[in-house]
N, C-alpha and C positions, 0 to 999 in steps of 0.2 A: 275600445269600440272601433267600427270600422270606420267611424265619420272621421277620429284622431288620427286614424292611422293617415287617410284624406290629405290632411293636413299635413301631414309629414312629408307625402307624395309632393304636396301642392308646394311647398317650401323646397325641395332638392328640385325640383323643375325651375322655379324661380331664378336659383340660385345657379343654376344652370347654364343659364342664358347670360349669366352677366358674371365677366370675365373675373380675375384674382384680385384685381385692381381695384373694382367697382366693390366686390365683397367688403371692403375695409371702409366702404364709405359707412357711412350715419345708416342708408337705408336698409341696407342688405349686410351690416354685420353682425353677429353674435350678440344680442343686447341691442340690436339696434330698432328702428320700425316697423320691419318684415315682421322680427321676433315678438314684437308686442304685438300686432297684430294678430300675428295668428294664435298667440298665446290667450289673447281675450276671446277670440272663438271656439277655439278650445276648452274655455272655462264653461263659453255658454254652451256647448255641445255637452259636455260634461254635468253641470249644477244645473242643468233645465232653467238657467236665467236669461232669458231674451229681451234687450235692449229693446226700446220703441221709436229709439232717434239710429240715426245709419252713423255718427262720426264715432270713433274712436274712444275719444274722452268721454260721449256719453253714457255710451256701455260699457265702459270702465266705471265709469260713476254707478249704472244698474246693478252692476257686479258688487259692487260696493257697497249699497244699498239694500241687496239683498240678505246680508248677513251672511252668505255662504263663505265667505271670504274672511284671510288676513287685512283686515280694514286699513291698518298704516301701511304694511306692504304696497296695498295697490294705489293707495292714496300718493305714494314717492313714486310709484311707474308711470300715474298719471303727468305727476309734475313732470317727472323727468322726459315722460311723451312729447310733451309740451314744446318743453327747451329742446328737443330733437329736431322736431318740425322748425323752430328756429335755425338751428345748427345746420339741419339743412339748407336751408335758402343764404346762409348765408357762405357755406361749401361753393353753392351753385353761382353766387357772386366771386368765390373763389378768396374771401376774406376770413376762413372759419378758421379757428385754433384748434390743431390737432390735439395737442394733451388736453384737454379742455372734454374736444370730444369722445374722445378715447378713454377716458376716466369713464366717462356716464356710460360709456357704452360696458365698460366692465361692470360697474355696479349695478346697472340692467341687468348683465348677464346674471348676478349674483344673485338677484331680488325674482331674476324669473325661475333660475336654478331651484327656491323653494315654492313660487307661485303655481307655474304651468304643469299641468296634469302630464304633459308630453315629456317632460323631462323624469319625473320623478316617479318612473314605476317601477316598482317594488320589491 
């Protein structure tokens, strides 16, 4: 649909803007928060599930709660969400462990490779 394609727009614009450097951070890498992000709009664009809270983890949880969904898949993206937004701030303190983050951000990448409608067309 053209609201996915949207988001694909919305992601290379993003991603755009912020230099090779930044790409490899937590926010804007391959598995990282960008990717979940727009990966859980994509689902609601896709499965007609619309969240009633605006954060992240809670339309992850709608998502979830819908039944539309791989249940422990997204139940490890939330967690993993989670510990990102940690990971970040503490990047931003300039105290984060790279292999630590770099791990989560591949098994994100791996957990969204089966989850996001964007990735897996057919």
């Amino acid at each position: 649909p053209g609201d996915v394609r949207d988001l694909a727009e919305i992601q290379e614009k993003l991603l755009a803007k912020n230099s090779a450097a930044t790409q490899e951070r937590v926010k804007f890498g391959r598995g990282g928060l960008l990717d979940i992000e727009l990966a859980v709009q994509c689902v609601c664009l896709v499965s007609g599930v619309f969240p009633t809270a605006p954060s992240i983890t809670s339309s992850i949880q709608t998502i979830i709660e819908s039944g539309k969904v791989e249940r422990d898949q997204w139940q490890k993206l939330v967690n993993n969400y989670v510990k990102l937004r940690v990971f970040e701030q503490l990047e931003i303190l300039g105290i984060s462990s790279n292999t630590s983050t770099q791990e989560m951000l591949l098994e994100n990448d791996a957990l969204l490779q089966a989850v996001d409608p964007r990735r897996n067309r057919g």
